[in-house]
C-alpha positions in Angstrom: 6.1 20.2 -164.2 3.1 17.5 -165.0 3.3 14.9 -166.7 1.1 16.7 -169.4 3.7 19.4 -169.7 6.6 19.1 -172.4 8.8 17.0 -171.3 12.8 17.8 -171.2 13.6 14.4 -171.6 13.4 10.9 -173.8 13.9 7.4 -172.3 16.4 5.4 -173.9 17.8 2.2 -172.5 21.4 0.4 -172.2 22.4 -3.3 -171.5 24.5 -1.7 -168.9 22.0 1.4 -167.3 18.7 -0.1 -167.9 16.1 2.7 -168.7 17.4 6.4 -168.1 16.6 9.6 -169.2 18.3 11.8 -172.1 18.0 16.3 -172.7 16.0 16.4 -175.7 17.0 19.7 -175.7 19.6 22.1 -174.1 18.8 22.7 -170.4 19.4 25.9 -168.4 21.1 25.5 -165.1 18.1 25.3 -162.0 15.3 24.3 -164.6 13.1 22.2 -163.2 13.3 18.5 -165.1 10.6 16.5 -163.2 8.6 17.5 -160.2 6.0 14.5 -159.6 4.0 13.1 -155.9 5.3 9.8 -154.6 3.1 6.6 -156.3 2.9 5.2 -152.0 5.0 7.0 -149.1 5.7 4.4 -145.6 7.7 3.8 -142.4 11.5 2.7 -143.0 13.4 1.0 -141.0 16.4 3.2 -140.8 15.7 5.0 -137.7 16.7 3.0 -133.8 16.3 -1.1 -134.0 13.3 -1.9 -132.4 11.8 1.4 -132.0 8.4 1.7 -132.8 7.1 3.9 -135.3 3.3 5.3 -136.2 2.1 3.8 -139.3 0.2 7.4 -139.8 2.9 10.1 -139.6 5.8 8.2 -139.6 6.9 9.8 -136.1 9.6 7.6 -134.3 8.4 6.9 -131.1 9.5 5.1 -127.5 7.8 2.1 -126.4 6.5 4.1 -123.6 5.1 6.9 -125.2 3.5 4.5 -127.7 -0.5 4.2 -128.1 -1.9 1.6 -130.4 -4.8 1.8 -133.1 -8.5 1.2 -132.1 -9.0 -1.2 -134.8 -5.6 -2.8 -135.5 -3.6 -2.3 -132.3 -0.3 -1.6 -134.7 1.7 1.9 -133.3 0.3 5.1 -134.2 0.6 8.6 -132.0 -2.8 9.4 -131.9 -6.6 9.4 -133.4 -5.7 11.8 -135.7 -3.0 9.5 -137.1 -5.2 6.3 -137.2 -7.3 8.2 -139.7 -5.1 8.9 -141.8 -5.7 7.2 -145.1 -2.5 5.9 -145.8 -2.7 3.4 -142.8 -6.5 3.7 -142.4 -7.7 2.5 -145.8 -4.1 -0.2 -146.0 -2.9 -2.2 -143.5 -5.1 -1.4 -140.9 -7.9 -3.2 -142.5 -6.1 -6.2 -143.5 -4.3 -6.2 -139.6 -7.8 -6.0 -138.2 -9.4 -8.9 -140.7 -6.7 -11.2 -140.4 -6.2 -10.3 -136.3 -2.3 -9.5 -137.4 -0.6 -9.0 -134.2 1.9 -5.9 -133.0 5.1 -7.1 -133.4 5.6 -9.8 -136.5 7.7 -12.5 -136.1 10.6 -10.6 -137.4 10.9 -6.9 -136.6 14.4 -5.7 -137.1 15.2 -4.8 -139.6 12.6 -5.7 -141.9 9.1 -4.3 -139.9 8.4 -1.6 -141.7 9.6 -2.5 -145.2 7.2 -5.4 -144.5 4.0 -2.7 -144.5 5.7 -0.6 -146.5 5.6 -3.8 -149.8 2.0 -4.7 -148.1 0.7 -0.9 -149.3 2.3 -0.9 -152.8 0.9 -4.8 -153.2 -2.7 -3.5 -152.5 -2.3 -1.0 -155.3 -3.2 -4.3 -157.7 -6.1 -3.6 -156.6 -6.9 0.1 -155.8 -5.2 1.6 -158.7 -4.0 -0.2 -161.4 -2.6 2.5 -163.3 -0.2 3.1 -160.2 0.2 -0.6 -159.8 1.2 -0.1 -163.5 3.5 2.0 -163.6 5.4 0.5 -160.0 5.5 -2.2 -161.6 7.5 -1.5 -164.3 10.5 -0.3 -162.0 14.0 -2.0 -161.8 14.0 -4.6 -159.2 17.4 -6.1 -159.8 16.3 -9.3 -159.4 19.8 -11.3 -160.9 22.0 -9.5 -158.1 19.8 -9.9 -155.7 19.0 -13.6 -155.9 23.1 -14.1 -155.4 23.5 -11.8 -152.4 22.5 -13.4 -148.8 21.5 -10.3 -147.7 18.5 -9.8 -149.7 18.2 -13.8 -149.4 17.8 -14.1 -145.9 16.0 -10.6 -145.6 13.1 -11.6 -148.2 12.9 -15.2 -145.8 12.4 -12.8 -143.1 9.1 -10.3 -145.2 8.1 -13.9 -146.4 7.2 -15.0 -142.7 5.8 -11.8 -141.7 3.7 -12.0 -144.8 2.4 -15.4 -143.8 1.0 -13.6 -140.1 -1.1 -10.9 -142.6 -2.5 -13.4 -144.6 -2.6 -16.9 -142.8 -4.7 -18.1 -145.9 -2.3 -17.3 -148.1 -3.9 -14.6 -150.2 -0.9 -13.1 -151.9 1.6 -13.6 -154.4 5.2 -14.5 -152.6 6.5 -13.4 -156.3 5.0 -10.3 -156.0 6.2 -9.7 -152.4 9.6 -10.5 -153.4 9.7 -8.2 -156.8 8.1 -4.8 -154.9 11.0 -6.1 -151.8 13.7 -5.4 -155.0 11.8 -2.2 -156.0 11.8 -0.8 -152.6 15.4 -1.7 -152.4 16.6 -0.5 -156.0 14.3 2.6 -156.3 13.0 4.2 -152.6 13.9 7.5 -151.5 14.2 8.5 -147.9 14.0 11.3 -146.2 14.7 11.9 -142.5 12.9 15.2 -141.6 10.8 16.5 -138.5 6.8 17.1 -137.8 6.0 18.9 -134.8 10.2 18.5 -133.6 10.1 15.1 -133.6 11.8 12.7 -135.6 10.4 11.2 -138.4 11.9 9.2 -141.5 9.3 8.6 -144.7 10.0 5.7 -147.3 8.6 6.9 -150.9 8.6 5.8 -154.6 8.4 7.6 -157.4 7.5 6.8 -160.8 9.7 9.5 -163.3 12.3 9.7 -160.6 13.1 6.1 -160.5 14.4 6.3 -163.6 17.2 8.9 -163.5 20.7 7.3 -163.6 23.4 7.9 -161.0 26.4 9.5 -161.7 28.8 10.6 -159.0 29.4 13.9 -160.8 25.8 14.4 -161.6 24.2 17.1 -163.3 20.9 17.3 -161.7 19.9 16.8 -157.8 16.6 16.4 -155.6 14.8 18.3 -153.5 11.5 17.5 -151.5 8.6 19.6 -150.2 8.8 18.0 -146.7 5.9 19.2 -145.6 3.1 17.2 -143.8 0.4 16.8 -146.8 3.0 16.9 -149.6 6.0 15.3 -150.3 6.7 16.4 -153.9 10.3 15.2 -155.1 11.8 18.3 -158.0 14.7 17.2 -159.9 16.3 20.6 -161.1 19.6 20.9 -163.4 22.8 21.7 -161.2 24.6 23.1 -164.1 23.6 23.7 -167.7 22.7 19.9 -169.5 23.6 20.2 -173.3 21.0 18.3 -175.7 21.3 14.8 -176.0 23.3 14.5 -172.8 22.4 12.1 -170.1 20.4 13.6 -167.1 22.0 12.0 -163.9 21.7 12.7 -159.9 23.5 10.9 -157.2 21.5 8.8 -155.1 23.2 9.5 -152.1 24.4 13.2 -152.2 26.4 12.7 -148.5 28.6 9.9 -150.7 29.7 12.5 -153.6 32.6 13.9 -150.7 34.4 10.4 -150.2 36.4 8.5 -152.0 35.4 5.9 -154.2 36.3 3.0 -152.3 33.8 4.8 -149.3 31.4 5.4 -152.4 31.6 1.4 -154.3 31.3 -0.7 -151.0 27.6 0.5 -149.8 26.6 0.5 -153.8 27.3 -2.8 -154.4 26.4 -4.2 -150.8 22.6 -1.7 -151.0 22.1 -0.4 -154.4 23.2 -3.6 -155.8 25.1 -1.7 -158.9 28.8 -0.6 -159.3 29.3 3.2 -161.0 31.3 3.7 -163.9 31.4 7.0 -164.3 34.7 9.0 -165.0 35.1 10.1 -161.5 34.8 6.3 -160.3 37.3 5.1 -163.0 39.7 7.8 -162.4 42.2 6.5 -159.8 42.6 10.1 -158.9 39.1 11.4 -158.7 39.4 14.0 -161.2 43.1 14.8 -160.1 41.8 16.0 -157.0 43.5 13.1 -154.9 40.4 12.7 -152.6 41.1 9.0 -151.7 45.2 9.2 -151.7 47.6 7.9 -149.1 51.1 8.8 -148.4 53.5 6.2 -149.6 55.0 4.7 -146.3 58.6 4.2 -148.8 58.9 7.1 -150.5 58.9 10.8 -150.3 57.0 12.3 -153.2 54.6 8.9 -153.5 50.6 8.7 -153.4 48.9 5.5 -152.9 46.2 4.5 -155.5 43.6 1.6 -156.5 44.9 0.1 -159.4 41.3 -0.9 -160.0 39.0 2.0 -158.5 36.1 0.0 -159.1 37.4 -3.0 -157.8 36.9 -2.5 -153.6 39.4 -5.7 -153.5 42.0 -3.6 -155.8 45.5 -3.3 -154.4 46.7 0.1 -154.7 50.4 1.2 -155.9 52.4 4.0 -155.8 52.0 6.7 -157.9 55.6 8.2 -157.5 56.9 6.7 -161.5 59.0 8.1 -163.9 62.0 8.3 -162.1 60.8 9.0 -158.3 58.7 11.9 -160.0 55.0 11.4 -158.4 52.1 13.3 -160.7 50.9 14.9 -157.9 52.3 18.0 -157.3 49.7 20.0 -155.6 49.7 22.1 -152.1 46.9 21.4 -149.9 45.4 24.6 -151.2 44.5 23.6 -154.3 43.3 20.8 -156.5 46.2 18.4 -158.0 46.6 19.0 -161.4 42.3 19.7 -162.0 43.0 20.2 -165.5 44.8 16.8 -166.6 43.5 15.6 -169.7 45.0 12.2 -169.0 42.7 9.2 -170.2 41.1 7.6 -167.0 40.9 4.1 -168.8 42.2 1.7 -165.8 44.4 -0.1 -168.9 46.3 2.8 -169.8 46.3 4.7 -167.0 50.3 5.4 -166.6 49.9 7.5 -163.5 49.4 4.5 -161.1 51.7 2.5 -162.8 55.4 3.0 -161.7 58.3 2.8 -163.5 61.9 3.8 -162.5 60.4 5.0 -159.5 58.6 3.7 -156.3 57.4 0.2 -156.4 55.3 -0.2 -153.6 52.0 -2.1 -153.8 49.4 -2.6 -150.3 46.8 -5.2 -150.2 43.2 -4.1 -150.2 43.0 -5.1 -146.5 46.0 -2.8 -145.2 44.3 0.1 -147.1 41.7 -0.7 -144.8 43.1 -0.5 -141.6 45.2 2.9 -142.7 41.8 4.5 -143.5 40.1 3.0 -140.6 42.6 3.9 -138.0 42.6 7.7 -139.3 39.0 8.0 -139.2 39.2 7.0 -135.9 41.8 9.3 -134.9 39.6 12.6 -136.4 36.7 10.9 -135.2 34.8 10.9 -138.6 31.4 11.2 -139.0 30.7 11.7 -142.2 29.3 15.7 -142.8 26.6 16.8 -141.6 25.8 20.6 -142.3 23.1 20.8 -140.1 24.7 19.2 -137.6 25.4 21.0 -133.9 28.3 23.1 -133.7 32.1 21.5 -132.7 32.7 22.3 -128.9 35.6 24.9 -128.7 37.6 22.9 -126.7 38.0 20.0 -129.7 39.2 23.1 -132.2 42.9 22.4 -131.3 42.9 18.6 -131.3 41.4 19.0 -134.2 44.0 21.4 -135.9 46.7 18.8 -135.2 44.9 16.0 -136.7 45.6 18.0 -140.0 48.9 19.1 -139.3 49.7 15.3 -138.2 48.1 13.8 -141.3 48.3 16.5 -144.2 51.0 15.1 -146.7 52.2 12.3 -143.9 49.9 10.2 -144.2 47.0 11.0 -146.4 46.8 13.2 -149.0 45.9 16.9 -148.5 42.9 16.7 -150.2 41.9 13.4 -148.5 38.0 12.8 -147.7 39.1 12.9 -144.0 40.6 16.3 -144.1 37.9 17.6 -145.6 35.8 16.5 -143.2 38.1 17.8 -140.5 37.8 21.2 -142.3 34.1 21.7 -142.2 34.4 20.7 -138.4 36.6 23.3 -137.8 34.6 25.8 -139.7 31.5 25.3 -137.8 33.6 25.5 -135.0 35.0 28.7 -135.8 31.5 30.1 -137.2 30.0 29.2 -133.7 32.4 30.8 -131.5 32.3 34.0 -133.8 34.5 35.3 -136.5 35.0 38.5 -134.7 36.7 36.9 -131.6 39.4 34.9 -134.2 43.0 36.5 -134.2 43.8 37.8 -137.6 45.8 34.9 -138.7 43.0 32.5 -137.6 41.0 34.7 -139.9 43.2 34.4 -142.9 43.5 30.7 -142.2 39.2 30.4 -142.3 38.8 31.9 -145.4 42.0 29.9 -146.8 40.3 26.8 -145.2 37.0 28.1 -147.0 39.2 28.6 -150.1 40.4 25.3 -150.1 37.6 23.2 -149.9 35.6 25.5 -152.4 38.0 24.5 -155.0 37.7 20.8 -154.7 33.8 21.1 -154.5 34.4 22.8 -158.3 35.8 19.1 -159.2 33.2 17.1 -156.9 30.2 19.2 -156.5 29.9 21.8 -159.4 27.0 23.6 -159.3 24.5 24.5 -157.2 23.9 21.8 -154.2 24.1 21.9 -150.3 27.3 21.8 -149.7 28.9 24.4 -152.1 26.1 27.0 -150.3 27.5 26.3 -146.8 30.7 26.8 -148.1 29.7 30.3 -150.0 27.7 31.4 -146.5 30.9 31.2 -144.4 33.1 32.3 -147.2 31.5 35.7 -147.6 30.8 36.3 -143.9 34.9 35.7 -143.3 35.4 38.0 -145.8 32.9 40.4 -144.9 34.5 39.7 -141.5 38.2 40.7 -143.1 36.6 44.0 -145.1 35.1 45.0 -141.5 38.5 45.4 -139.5 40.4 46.6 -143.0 37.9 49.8 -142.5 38.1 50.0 -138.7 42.0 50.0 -139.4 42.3 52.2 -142.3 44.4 49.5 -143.6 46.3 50.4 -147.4 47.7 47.4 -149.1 51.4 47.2 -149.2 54.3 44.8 -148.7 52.6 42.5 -147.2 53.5 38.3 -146.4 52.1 36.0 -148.6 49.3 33.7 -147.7 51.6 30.9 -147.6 54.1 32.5 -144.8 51.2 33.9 -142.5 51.9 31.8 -140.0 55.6 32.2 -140.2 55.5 36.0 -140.6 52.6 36.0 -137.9 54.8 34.3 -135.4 57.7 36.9 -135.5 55.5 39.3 -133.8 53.3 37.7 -131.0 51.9 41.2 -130.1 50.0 41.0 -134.0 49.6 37.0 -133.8 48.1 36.4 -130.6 46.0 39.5 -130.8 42.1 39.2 -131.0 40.4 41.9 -132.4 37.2 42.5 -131.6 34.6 44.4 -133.9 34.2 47.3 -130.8 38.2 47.3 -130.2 39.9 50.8 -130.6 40.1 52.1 -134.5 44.0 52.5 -133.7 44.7 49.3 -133.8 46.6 48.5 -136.8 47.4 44.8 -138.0 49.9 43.7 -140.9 48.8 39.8 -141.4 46.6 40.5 -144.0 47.5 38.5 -146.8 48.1 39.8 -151.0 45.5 36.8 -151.6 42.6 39.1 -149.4 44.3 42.5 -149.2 42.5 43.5 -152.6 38.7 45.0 -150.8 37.0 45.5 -154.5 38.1 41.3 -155.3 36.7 40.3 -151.8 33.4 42.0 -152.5 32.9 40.6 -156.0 33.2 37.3 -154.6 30.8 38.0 -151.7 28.4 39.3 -154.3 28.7 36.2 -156.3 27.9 33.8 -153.3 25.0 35.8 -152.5 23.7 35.4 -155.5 24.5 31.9 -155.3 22.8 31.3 -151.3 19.7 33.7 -153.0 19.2 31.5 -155.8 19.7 28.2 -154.5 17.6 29.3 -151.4 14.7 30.8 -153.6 14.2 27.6 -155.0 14.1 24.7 -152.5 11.6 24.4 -149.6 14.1 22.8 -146.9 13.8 22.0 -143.3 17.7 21.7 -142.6 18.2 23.1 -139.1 21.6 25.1 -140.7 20.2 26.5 -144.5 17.0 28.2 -142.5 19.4 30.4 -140.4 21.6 31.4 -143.4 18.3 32.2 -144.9 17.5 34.9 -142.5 21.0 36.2 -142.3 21.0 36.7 -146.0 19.4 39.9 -145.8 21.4 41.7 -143.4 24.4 40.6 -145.2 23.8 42.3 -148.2 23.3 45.5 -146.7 26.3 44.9 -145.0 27.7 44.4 -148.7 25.9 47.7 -150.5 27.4 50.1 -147.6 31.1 48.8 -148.0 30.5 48.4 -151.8 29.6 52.4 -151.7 32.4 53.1 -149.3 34.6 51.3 -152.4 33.3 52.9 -154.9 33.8 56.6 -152.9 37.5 56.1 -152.1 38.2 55.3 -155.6 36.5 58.0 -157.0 38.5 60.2 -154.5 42.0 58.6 -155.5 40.9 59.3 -159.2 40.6 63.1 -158.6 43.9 63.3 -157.2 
């Protein structure tokens, strides 16, 4: 969409949001809201301290493979990227005129922000309109004046800005403002040119003013390619009209809890998010942040104050030693609780006849802390290289060690520990996995798909690698039902697998292979999976899903291009069992 197009959206301003956008109509599900260019792209600072990086391409670079531009003698790769326009017709001229030498004073962790402020300044200049229309973003000035962060960061670009123009040609309120801009309003985006790594710095005009929500309803995509890097907002799910249009500005935050979620948005983005999910202690019931009470048997720990990162948390376990959690680790707790989230009169963290217990803000802390530690947390990464086989196992006790002990079932951590083990599993190969390990990937699958429905509805990244693996592990299951002419019958239920699986070690300890012996016959199929025509309805769905959400991005994440090209193959996979179906119940109706 250009800006000459109809627009989908009004601005309308708050004391508390600022400018944001408004549907000023009903919006469908994956329409596009804004697609717009970036008003200046530049280097970040985010990759390796002290690493250089070309002021061309953006490529991070070593100190030894470095080279040095003919006519500034600032980083670049090559010839090819000292003629590139952004640096050429910028700071290379200004580096040359004013004999600007490679490093500044201060490099860490300012350097690049430093040329980054110098491009958008010389858009006073070059194009007003753009100068315009930067101009007019947030810069969060108030917060930032009282945080010594930004304080002692702007001293820092204030010094290096003194080296480009010893004669004092610029306007240190300027430098300041577009340093707030860059810190309220940039986008990021770590991608690769030519397999190397490269992180880009860009601001958009439109974009910048989209409010964050941490259930949003829209989400961004760029064209990474080398001569484009278009940002597309698109609707996750359908936006009635009138309704705010929202995105989260850091999509990796929306599967942590909102302690992990409040501390780098009030230390970076300088705001803290009152949206339902962040004043719900629960997270939408789904209990995502919760720890065990240490007194009590039934008890979750919760911030009294979820938007408060000081906030002691309590005990949930009230009305007499009942706790209002009640869910399995299979499913969310209570999704549907219509509760009112207001901290004030929100009776399910405050206890009554039943547990008492209340834990500073610093021992949350630590119990967090220590558990990450333990799993080794990283925070997900779906692109990320598979888990080494060997670490499957430690990893599987960390969940049965922690699960309901000490953190919640649906914890953040879990989750994590989940995907790990997926990607594990997926790795390794779903044909080689006993039939209980089966059964306990898709119910791992299962699990985490239903949370996402409270945390991530709609279409995003991390609800499609959860629908790839989910329909190859049930394609996987379909696959040996056929080999094993297997008929649904009295069969254990998911939640006894295990325990039914362990009675015979001949079934349990089995692992099939796709090319084993027809004769082999299994009984740990669960009633949850036994039903063939259910599984491939689901399958259908999630290709539709992958097909859709695929269709419509242009993505350079080492793990979504794969699941591209298996998409195919699947489905064929699916039409041939979905006409085997549809034979054997025609024959059962004839008899």
């Amino acid at each position: 969409m250009s800006e000459s197009e109809d627009a989908l959206y009004e601005v309308q301003w708050s004391q508390e949001l600022g400018r944001y956008l408004v549907a000023v109509r009903d919006i469908k599900a994956r329409e596009i809201i804004i697609r717009e260019d970036p008003l200046m792209s530049g280097p970040t600072d985010r990759g390796p301290k002290d690493v250089p990086v070309c002021l061309g391409c953006c490529n991070i670079m070593s100190e030894d493979s470095m080279t040095r531009c003919t006519n500034c003698h600032w980083p670049v790769c090559n010839e090819d990227c000292e003629k590139l326009p952004l640096h050429a017709e910028n700071e290379c001229q200004i580096f040359h005129k004013n004999r600007v030498v490679y490093p500044p004073p201060f490099r860490s962790p300012i350097i690049h922000k430093c040329v980054f402020i110098l491009r958008c300044l010389l858009l006073k200049s070059k194009n007003l309109t753009s100068w315009e229309k930067l101009n007019a973003m947030a810069d969060n000035g108030e917060e930032r004046r009282n945080k010594p962060i930004c304080i002692n960061s702007d001293k820092k670009i204030m010094e290096n800005f003194r080296k480009f123009f010893p004669n004092g040609d610029f306007s240190e309120e300027d430098v300041i403002r577009i340093s707030g801009i860059v810190d309220v309003n940039a986008h990021s985006f770590p991608i690769r040119i030519n397999d190397r790594p490269t992180s880009v710095c860009n601001l958009y005009s439109r974009t910048s003013l989209m409010a964050h929500s941490c259930i949003p309803n829209a989400s961004w995509s760029a064209d990474k390619s080398l001569s484009s890097l278009t940002l597309t907002i698109r609707a996750n799910v359908p936006i009635s009209k009138g309704e705010m249009i929202s995105v989260a500005y850091v999509e990796g935050q929306l599967l942590v809890c909102t302690l992990q979620r409040l501390i780098p948005n009030e230390i970076n983005g300088m705001f803290i998010c009152r949206c339902p999910r962040c004043l719900d202690p629960t997270e939408n019931s789904t209990y995502i942040g919760a720890l065990k009470c240490p007194s009590c048997e039934h008890g979750y720990l919760l911030p009294i104050d979820p938007v408060d990162s000081f906030s002691s948390w309590k005990c949930d376990n009230g009305n007499n030693g009942t706790s209002c959690c009640t869910s399995s680790a299979t499913s969310v707790a209570n999704i549907n609780r219509s509760d009112d989230t207001n901290v004030e009169n929100d009776d399910r963290i405050r206890s009554k006849d039943g547990c008492s217990v209340v834990l500073d803000d610093e021992t949350i802390m630590e119990m967090i802390e220590e558990a990450e530690m333990m799993c080794g947390y990283t925070k997900m990464d779906f692109g990320s290289d598979s888990v080494p086989e060997e670490s499957l196992s430690l990893l599987k006790e960390f969940v049965e060690e922690y699960s309901g002990k000490i953190l919640h079932p649906n914890h953040y951590i879990l989750q994590e520990v989940d995907v790990r083990i997926l990607k594990g599993e997926f790795a390794k190969g779903l044909r080689v996995l006993s039939d209980v390990e089966l059964i306990q990937f898709l119910e791992r699958c299962e699990r985490l798909f239903t949370l996402s429905n409270a945390l991530t509805p709609g279409y995003c990244e991390y609800r499609a690698f959860l629908q790839f693996h989910f329909s190859q592990g049930l394609l996987s299951l379909e696959k040996r039902k056929k080999k094993r002419n297997f008929v649904p019958g009295n069969l254990p239920t998911s939640k006894n697998t295990r325990e039914e699986g362990e009675k015979d070690a001949n079934v349990t300890n089995h692992v099939h292979h796709d090319d084993e012996d027809d004769s082999v016959v299994s009984t740990v199929f669960t009633r949850k999976f036994e039903s063939s025509l259910d599984n491939l309805n689901k399958v259908m769905e999630m290709l539709t899903y992958l097909l859709t959400y695929f269709e419509e991005i242009n993505s350079t994440h080492k793990l979504l291009e794969p699941i591209k090209d298996t998409i195919t193959d699947t489905e064929k996979k699916l039409k041939r069992l979905l006409k085997q179906e549809a034979k054997e119940s025609s024959s059962s109706t004839q008899k």
